[in-house]
PALO-166801 format. One line per field, with one value per residue (C-alpha): z, y, x; residue number from 1; residue in three letters. Coordinates in steps of 0.001 Angstrom, whole numbers, plus 500000, padded with zeros to 6 digits. Example, Ala and Ser with C-alpha at 12.3 -4.5 7.8 and 13.67 -1.06 7.14 Angstrom:
% residues 2
pz: c(507800	507140)
py: c(495500	498940)
px: c(512300	513670)
num: c(1	2)
residuo: c(ala	ser)
***
This chain:
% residues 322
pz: c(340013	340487	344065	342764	339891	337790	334170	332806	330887	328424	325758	325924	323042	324312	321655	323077	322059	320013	319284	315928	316369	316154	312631	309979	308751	311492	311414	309964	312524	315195	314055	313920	317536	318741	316897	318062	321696	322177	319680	321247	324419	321328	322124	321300	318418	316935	316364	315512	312938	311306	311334	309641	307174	306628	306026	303108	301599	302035	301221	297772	296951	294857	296860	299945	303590	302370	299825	301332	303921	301535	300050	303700	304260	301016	301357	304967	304970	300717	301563	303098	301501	300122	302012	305179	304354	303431	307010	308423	306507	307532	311347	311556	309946	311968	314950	313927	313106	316403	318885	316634	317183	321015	321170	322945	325893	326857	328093	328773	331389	334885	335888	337442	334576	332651	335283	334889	331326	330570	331665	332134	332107	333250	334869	336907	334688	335005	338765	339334	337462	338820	342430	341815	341270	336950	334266	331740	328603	327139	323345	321857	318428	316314	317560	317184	320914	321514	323816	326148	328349	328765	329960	332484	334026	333714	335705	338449	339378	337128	335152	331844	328520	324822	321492	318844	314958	314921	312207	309690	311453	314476	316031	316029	317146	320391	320931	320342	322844	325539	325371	325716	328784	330256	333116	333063	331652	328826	325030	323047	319656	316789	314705	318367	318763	321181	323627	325784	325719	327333	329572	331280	331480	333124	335444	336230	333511	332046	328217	326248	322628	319552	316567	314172	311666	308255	308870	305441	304567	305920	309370	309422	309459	306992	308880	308476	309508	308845	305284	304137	305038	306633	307456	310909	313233	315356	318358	321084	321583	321743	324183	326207	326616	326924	330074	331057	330794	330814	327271	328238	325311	325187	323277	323170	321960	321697	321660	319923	321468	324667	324057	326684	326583	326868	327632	327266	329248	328379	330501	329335	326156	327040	326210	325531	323636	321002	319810	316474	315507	313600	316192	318277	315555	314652	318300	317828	314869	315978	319150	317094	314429	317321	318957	314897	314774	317061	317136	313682	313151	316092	313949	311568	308067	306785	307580	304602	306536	303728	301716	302053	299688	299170	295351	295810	294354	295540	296105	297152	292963	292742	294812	295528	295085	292452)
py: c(358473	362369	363434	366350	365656	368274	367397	370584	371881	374943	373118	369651	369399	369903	370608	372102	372091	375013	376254	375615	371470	372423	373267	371490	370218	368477	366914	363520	363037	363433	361398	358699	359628	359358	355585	354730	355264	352613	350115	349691	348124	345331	341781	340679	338070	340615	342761	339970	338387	341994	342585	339405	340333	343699	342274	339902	342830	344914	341504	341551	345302	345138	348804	349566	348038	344779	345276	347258	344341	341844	343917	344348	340552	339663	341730	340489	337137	336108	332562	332337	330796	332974	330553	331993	335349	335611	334143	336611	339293	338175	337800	341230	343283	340975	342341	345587	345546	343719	346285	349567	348806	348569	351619	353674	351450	352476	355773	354753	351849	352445	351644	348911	347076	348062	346973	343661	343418	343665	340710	342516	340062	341301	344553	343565	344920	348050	348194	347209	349946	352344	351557	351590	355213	354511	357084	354644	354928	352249	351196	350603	348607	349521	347193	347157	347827	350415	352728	350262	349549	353762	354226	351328	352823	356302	354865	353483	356557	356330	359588	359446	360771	359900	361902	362358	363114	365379	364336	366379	366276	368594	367160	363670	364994	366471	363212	361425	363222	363535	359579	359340	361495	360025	359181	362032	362366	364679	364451	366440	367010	365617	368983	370670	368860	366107	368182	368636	365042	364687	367392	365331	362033	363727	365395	361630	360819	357472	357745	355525	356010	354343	354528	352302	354377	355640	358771	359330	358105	361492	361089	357271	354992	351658	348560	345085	343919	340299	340127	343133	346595	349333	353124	353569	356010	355926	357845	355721	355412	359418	359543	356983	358724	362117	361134	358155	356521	352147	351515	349074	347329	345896	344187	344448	342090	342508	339095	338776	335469	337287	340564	341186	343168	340951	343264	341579	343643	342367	343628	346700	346290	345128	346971	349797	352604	350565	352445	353573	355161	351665	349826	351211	350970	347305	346249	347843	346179	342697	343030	343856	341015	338261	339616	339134	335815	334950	337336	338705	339426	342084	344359	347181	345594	348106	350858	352117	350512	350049	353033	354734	352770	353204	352897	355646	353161	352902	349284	349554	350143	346009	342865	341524	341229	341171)
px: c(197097	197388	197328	195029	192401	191825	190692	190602	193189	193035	194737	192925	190469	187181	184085	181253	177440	176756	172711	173665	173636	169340	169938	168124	171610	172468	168670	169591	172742	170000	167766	171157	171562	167895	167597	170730	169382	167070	168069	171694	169133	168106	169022	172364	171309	169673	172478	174540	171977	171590	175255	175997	173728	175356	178456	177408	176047	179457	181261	179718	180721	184015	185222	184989	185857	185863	187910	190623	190351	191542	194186	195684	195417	197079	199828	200068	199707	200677	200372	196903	194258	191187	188422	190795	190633	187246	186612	188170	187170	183258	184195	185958	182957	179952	182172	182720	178570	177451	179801	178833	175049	176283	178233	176005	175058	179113	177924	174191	175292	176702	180089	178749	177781	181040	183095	180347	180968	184910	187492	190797	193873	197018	196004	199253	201279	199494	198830	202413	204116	201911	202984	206240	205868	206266	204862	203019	201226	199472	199957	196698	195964	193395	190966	186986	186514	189507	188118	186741	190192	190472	186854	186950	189833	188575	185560	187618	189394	192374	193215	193412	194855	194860	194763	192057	191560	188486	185503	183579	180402	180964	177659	179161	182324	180792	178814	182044	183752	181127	181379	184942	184930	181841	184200	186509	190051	191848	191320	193944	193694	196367	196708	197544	200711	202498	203628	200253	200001	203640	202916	199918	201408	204030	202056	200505	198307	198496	198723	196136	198317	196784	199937	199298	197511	199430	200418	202370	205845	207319	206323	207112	209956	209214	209549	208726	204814	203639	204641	205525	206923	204490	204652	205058	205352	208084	206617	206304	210120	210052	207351	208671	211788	210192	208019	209949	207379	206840	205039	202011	201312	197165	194811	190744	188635	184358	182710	180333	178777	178861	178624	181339	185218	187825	191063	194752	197459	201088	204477	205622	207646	211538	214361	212436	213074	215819	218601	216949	213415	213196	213883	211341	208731	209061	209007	205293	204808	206085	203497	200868	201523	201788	198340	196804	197884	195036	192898	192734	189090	189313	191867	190680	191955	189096	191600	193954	197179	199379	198732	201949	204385	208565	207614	205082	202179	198737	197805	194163	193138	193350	191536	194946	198727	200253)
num: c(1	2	3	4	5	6	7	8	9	10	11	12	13	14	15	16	17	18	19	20	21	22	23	24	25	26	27	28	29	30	31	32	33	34	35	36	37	38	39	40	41	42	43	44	45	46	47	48	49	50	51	52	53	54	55	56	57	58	59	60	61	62	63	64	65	66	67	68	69	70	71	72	73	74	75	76	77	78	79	80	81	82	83	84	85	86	87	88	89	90	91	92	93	94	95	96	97	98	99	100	101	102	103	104	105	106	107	108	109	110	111	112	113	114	115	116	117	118	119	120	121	122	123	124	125	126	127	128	129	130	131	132	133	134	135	136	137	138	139	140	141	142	143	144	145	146	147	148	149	150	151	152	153	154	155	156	157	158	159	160	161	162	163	164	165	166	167	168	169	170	171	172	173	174	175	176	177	178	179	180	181	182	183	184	185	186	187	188	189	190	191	192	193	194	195	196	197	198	199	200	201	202	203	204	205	206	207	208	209	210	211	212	213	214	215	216	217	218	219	220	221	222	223	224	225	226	227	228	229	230	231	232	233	234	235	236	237	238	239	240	241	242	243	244	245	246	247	248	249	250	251	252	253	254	255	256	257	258	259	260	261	262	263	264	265	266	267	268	269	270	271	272	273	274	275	276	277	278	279	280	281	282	283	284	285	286	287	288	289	290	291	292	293	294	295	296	297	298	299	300	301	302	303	304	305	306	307	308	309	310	311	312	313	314	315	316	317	318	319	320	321	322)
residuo: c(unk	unk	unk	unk	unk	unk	unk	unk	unk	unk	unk	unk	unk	unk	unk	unk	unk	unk	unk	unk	unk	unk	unk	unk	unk	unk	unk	unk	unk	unk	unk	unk	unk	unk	unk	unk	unk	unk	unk	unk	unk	unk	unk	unk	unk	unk	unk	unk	unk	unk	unk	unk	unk	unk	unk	unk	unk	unk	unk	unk	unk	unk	unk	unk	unk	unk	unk	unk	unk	unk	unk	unk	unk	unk	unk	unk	unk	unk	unk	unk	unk	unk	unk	unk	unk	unk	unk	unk	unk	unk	unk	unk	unk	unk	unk	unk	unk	unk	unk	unk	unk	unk	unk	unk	unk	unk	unk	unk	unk	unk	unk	unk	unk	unk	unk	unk	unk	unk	unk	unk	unk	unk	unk	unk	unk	unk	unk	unk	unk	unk	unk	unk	unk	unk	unk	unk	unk	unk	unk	unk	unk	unk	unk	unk	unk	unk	unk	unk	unk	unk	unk	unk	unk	unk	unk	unk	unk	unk	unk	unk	unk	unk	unk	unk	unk	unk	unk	unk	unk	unk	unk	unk	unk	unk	unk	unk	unk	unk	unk	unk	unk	unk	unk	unk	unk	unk	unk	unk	unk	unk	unk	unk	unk	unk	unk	unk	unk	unk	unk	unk	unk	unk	unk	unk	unk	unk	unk	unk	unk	unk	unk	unk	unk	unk	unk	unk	unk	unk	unk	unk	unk	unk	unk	unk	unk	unk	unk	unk	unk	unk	unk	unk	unk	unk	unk	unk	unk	unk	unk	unk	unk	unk	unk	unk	unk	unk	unk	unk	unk	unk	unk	unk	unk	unk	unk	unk	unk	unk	unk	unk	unk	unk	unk	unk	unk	unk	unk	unk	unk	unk	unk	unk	unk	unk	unk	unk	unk	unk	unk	unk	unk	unk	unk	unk	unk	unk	unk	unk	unk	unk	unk	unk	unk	unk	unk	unk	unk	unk	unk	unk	unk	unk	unk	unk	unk	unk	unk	unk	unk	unk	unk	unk	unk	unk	unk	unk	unk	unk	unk	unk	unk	unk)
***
């Protein structure tokens, strides 16, 4: 922890509300925003009985989430049946449904009730490294409930950092962000760059680093994943080394039975950075593949992870593999 807080910095990404959000343009985000309110206070089998019936709905669609779902899974795991990948397919979007209709109560609720709400195992890891006077940033899978981990230790004191893509919809974008930083901490934006982001987790910050996302074959290395090869980035080697930092590896899980955070911290990743870019990206990759293994309807298959190819093709034009 800094021995002087100060979240401000002129180069952390921070959108402001403009008069303009009153605009009739912006009139159907609000109205998003306003239903959003109250209905994320709904009982928790209602959201789960309405998401489940989303996701038939999107299950049925021959595009779409679904759909590059099953293309990721296929490619991923060639040998598993299509009863088993429909399965998961249905858990991950009822999940994805049940938290989104959630979401807001993360910046509605107290502290209190987050703290209430999330089981953290392994915050020894954490705790440990931060005592021993260790720089750390945490890597973060795409996972349903990603932010969660962040804001509970924002909440408790703990400053943090992480880095954002920006949407379309600058009224969603300031919500976005006002959420994130309901507890304090730094948001820096991609297109700005690494080096702010270095710059605060050296100056104390623990880094909250989510970098499993294609980012194109020119900024990645290709290395294996489950079955096949992916485009990865190669980064958290270079940031380690740039702010000496322990890489945390985590997990988050939403339940939806419970409607509680279930948060997974593992011992900072051994031997780490490798000797090569692709060493260093496949030791992500092999983390994230073990925490799929049992967990798999918490990932984001609905993300485009495999759509940077060697060959140059585009696999999400077909249900499966070839």
């Amino acid at each position: 922890m800094t021995k002087s807080r100060n979240d401000f910095d002129p180069k952390a990404y921070n959108p402001k509300f403009k008069r303009e959000f009153l605009a009739p343009k912006y009139w159907t985000t609000w109205l998003g925003i306003l239903f959003a309110i109250p209905f994320s206070f709904a009982p928790l089998s209602l959201h789960r009985w309405l998401a489940s019936r989303a996701t038939k709905k999107i299950m049925a669609k021959t595009r779409g989430q679904a759909h590059r779902a099953r293309v990721n899974l296929s490619y991923c795991y060639p040998g598993m049946s299509e009863v088993k990948k429909e399965s998961i397919v249905a858990k991950m979007l009822t999940t994805a449904g049940t938290y989104l209709m959630r979401f807001p109560q993360l910046t509605l609720r107290s502290r209190t009730w987050l703290s209430n709400n999330t089981t953290v195992n392994g915050l020894e890891h954490f705790t440990q490294a931060k005592q021993d006077n260790h720089n750390v940033i945490f890597l973060v899978p795409h996972t349903w409930s990603v932010d969660v981990f962040a804001m509970l230790l924002a909440s408790q004191g703990h400053p943090m950092c992480t880095m954002v893509k920006s949407q379309k919809n600058e009224l969603s974008e300031w919500a976005m962000s006002t959420q994130r930083k309901h507890y304090g901490g730094r948001l820096y934006e991609r297109s700005g760059g690494i080096k702010p982001f270095i710059k605060a987790v050296n100056d104390g910050y623990t880094g909250y680093f989510l970098p499993d996302q294609d980012h194109g074959p020119k900024k990645s290395v290709f290395v294996d994943f489950c079955a096949t090869t992916k485009a990865t980035l190669p980064v958290m080697g270079f940031l380690a080394k740039a702010t000496k930092s322990k890489i945390i590896p985590l997990w988050t899980e939403y339940n939806v039975d419970t409607g509680q955070f279930e948060i997974d911290v593992y011992p900072a990743l051994s031997d780490f950075p490798k000797n090569t870019p692709e060493g260093d990206a496949l030791a992500m990759n092999q983390f994230i593949e073990t925490c799929c293994e049992n967990k798999p309807e918490q990932y984001m298959w609905n993300l485009k992870l495999l759509l940077s190819q060697q060959d140059g093709s585009y696999i999400y034009n077909s249900l499966m593999r070839d």
